[in-house]
C-alpha positions as CSV (number, residue, x, y, z in Angstrom):
1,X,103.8,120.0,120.8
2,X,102.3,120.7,117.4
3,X,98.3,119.9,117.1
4,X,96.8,119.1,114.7
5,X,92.6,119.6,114.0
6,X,90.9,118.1,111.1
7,X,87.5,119.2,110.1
8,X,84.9,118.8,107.0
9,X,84.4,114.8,106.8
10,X,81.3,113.9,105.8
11,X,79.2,111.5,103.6
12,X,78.3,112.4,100.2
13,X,77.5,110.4,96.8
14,X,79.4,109.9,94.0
15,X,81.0,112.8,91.8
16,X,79.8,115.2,94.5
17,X,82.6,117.4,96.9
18,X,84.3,118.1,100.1
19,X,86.8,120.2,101.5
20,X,88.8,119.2,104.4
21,X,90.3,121.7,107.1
22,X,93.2,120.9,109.0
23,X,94.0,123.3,111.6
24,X,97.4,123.4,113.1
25,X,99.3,125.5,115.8
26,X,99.8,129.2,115.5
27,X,103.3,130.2,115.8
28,X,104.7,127.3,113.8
29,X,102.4,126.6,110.9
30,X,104.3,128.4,108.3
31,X,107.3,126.7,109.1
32,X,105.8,123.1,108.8
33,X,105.4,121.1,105.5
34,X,102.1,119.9,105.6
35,X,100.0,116.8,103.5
36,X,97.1,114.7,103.6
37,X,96.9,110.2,104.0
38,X,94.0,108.5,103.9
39,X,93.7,104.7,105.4
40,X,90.5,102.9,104.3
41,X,89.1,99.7,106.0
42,X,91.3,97.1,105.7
43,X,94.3,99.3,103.9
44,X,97.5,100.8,105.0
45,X,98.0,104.6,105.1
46,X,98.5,105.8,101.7
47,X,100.0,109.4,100.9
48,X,97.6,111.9,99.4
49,X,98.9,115.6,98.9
50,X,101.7,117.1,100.3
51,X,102.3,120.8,100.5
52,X,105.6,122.4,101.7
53,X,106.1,125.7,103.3
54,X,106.9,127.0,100.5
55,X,103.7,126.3,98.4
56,X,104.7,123.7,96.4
57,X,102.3,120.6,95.7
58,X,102.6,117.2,94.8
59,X,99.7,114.6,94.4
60,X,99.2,110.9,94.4
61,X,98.0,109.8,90.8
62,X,94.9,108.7,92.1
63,X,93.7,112.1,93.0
64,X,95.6,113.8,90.4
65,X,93.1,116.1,89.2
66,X,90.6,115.9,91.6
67,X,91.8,117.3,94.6
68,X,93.7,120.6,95.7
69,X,95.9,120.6,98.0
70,X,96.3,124.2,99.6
71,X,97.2,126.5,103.0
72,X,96.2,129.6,104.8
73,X,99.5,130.3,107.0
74,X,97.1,133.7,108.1
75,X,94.5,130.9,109.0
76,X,97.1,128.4,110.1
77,X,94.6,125.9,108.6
78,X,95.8,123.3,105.6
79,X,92.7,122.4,103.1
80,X,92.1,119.5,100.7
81,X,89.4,120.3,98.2
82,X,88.3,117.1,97.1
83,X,85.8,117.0,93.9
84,X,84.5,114.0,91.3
85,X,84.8,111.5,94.7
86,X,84.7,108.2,94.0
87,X,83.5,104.9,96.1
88,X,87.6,104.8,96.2
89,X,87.8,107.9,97.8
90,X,86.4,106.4,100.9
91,X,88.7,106.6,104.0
92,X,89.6,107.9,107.0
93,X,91.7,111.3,106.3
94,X,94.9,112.3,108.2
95,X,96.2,115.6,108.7
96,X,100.3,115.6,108.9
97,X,102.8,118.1,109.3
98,X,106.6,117.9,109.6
99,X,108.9,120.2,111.2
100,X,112.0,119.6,108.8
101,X,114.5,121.6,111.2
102,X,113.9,118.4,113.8
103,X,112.5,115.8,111.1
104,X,109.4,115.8,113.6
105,X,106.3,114.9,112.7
106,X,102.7,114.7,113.7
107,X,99.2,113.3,113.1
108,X,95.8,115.0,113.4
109,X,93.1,112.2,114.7
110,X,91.5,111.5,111.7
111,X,88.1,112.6,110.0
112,X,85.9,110.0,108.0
113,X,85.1,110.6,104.4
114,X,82.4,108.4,103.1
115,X,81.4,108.2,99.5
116,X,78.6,106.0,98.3
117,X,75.6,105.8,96.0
């Protein structure tokens, strides 16, 4: 069972920062690819960042530029730097991770990121 913790939500104005943590499980992190979605009130899910196990990054145009995707395997933790937010930006963040050997795949619970003025 591969958990997944996320950490670092918060409520901050406009053009201001946040990093997100997502901690995952010890023994298999490095092995997972990892990313970020986001679901805002009244949207579905959307993709954010996705980084695979071997360190390679892609982005959603809509964050293009603003945030980093990155990962600690030492620290098992997954972080999204996030900086410039926007009211846009606002959203509940998910932590994934999927265990390509056995296409499995898992959800952290969520961790709020609010960005207004």
């Amino acid at each position: 069972q591969v958990q997944l913790m996320e950490s670092g939500g918060g409520l901050v104005q406009p053009g201001e920062s946040l990093r997100l943590s997502c901690a995952g499980p010890q023994r298999l992190f490095s092995r997972l690819d990892m990313g970020w979605y986001r679901q805002a009130p009244g949207k579905q899910r959307e993709w954010v960042a996705s980084i695979t196990r071997g360190e390679v990054t892609t982005y959603a145009d809509t964050v293009k530029e603003r945030f980093t995707i990155s990962r600690d395997n030492a620290k098992n933790t997954m972080y999204l730097q996030m900086n410039s937010l926007k009211l846009d930006d606002t959203a509940v963040y998910y932590c994934h991770s999927r265990f390509s050997a056995f296409n499995i795949e898992h959800w952290g619970q969520g961790t709020q990121v609010t960005v207004s003025s």
